[in-house]
Phi, psi and omega in degrees: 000147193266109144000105196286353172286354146298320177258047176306133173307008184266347172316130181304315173314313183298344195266326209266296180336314178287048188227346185237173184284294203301340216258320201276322195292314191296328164311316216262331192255001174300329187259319194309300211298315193300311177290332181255022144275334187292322211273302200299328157271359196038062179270177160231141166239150184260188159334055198005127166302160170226111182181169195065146230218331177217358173256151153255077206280136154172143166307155193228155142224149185293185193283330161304002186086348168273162206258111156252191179211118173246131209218100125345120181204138173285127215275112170211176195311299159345246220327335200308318217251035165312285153001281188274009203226322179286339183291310171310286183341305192041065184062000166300081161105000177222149138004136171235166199252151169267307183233175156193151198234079182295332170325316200238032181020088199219138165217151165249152231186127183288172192278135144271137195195105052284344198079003185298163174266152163304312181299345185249015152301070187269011164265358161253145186301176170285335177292313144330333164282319190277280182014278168338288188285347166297302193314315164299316175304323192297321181294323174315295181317333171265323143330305170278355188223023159108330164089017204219345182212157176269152172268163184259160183263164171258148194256161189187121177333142168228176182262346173265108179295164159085344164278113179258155183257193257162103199246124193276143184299190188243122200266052154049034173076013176282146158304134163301117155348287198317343223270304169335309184245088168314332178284343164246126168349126166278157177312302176320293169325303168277336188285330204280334184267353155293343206260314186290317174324292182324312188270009170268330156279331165331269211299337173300324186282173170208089170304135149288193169285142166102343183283133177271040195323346204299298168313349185275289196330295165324324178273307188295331201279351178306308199288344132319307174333264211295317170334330206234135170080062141254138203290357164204156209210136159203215173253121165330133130328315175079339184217053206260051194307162160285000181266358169259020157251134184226141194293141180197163195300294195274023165199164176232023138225145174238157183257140195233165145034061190259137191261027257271155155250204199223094175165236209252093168343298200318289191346311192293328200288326202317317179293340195299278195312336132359262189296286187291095195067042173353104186291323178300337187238060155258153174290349188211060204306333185293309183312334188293321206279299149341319175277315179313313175283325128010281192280329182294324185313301209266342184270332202269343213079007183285167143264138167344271192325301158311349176266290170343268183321312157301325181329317174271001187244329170259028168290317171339274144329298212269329186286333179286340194262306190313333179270340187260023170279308182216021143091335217276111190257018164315283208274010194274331162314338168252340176273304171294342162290310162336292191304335207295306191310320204285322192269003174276317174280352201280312219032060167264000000 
């Protein structure tokens, strides 16, 4: 039987989970599920992490002595194609896998180690941070798509001038990765069901004074958008936050809980630049945002423009899902300024 001190309830997973049918069926089946990776992989586990929301993560170590991580997950779309996509990957900037059980969405995973997140390297400046986490993307990014060619996009008219497309090299008969792995999602696809979400929360509401839907409005139609005419396309991180980089030995930063698509690079850098050094609580939020995204551009190989503009569509998306988590429009009015600032540099 699996040590029931695995599963405290102060854990975020136990709380979050319970909010759903499918979520409270995925608890009851977690120490069942938890124990027959301990018998079938032969571990040992130490203390859950407390941290996530929809995985049950804690170090393991195998019967050699090497130091892992078994990382659980309540089986939803994000998670499906993790697995197989970290496999590709093969430790170019990420985590490599030991085992992985997609049925039951289950991995073992190496240990990161000291494990600090990028975000709380707080003895490096923020520019210097995002340095970093461009310098890991760029290696995903070539990782997915083979490191040796660009893929063709799919094309489609967009209503946002000023966005250039890019007509893509001809990628000289190699298979595209993606074409390997059928689980994961092209980009278009899930941005397009963020974008109806997105206007559905638009419409739901009865904003205060001072709030612009018109930038929400404006954010969905990027995320329709922008997915098309890009000049290179491979597989995305998808969540490429500074808490999903960790300081690790045989590298010294490795991508952790990767969300992975299909598409248009540029999408990935906005949390990095988010999340590192709050650009918003500068005095002078455009100047900061306009240089980062700059520099993340010019280290990563994005175009600009095309990076800006997701900047705004997904400020959009993460302010909307944050608002219908508790109903609360106090803060929207700040929220909205926000995006403003963002769709100015973007000048979109």
């Amino acid at each position: 039987m699996t040590d029931d001190s695995l599963f405290p309830p102060s854990l975020p997973v136990m709380n979050d989970m319970r909010r759903t049918r499918s979520g409270r069926e995925w608890l009851d089946r977690l120490p069942t599920l938890v124990g027959e990776f301990l018998e079938r992989w032969d571990l040992r586990l130490g203390a859950p992490y407390h941290g996530g929301s929809c995985s049950w993560v804690a170090p393991a170590l195998r019967a050699d002595g090497t130091r892992a991580v078994l990382k659980v997950s309540w089986p939803h779309r994000e998670a499906r194609p993790e697995g197989e996509v970290l496999k590709l990957w093969a430790g170019r900037g990420s985590v490599l896998v030991h085992e992985h059980d997609p049925k039951h969405y289950a991995l073992l995973l190496e240990r990161c180690e000291p494990g600090t997140e990028l975000r709380e390297a707080r003895g490096l400046p923020p520019e210097e941070r995002l340095l970093l986490g461009a310098g890991v993307l760029t290696r995903l990014w070539d990782a997915g798509t083979g490191g040796e060619h660009r893929l063709p996009s799919v094309e489609q008219p967009s209503t946002v001038e000023r966005l250039p497309s890019v007509e893509p090299p001809s990628t000289g008969g190699h298979l595209p990765p993606v074409e390997q792995l059928p689980c994961v999602e092209r980009l278009s696809t899930v941005t397009a069901d963020w974008a109806q979400r997105a206007e559905d929360r638009v419409a739901r509401y009865d904003w205060p004074t001072g709030v612009d839907t018109g930038l929400f409005t404006l954010g969905a139609n990027l995320l329709r958008e922008l997915p098309y005419g890009a000049g290179r396309e491979t597989i995305v991180h998808g969540d490429f936050n500074p808490g999903n980089l960790l300081a690790a030995q045989r590298e010294p930063w490795l991508a952790i809980d990767t969300k992975p698509m299909y598409g248009d690079p540029a999408f990935d850098p906005w949390p990095l630049i988010q999340q590192i050094g709050d650009p918003f609580a500068h005095s002078d939020p455009r100047r900061v945002l306009t240089r980062r995204t700059a520099l993340v551009a010019d280290a990563t190989g994005a175009d600009v423009t095309r990076l800006r503009a997701w900047a705004v569509a997904r400020l959009v998306d993460f302010l909307l899902y944050h608002l219908d988590g508790h109903g609360d429009l106090s803060d929207s009015v700040r929220m909205s300024d926000q995006v403003r600032t963002v769709a100015e540099v973007a000048g979109v």
